[in-house]
N, C-alpha and C positions, 0 to 999 in steps of 0.2 A: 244911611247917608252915604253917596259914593265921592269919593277923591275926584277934582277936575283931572283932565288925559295929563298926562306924564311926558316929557322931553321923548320918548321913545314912539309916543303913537302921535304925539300933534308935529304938523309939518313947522321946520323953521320960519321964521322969517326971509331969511335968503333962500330957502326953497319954494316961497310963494311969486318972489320977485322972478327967481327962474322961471319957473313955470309963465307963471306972466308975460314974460318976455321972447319965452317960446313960442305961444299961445295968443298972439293978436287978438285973433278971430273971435277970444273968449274972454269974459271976466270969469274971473277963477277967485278962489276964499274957500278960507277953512271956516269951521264950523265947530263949535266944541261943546257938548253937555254932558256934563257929568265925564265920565268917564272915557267917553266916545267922541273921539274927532274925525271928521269926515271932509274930503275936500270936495268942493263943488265946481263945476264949470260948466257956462253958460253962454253959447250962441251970442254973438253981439248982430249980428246981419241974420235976418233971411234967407232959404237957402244955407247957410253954414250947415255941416253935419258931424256930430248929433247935435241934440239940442241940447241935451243935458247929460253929468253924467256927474254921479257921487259913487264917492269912492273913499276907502281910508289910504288904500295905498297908492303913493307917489307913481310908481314902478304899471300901476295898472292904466290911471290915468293918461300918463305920457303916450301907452302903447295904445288905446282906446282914442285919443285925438290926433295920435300919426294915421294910424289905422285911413288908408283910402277912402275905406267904404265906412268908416262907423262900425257899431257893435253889429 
């Protein structure tokens, strides 16, 4: 049986809100099973790029939806 993620690996709630607020173009949520939280972010328009992109870390995501080009 595994422990739900830990204050260490799930994103806060003011971290979802930031991102969010960064991130128009995207609905953004975490996701939590078991042990494993993973944030997701998703394309709200056509054309946006990427379409998607899961990730655990904050740090990757931010830099993967400034990113010009996408991954």
């Amino acid at each position: 049986m595994t422990a739900p993620a830990t204050q260490d690996t799930a994103a806060t709630s003011s971290d979802l809100a930031s991102l969010q607020q960064e991130f128009p173009a995207f609905r953004i949520w975490q996701e939590v099973t078991g042990e494993r939280a993973r944030l997701v972010a998703v394309r709200r328009h056509a054309g946006t790029s990427p379409h998607t992109v899961v990730t655990a870390d904050i740090a990757e995501l931010r830099a993967v939806l400034t990113s010009p080009t996408g991954p």
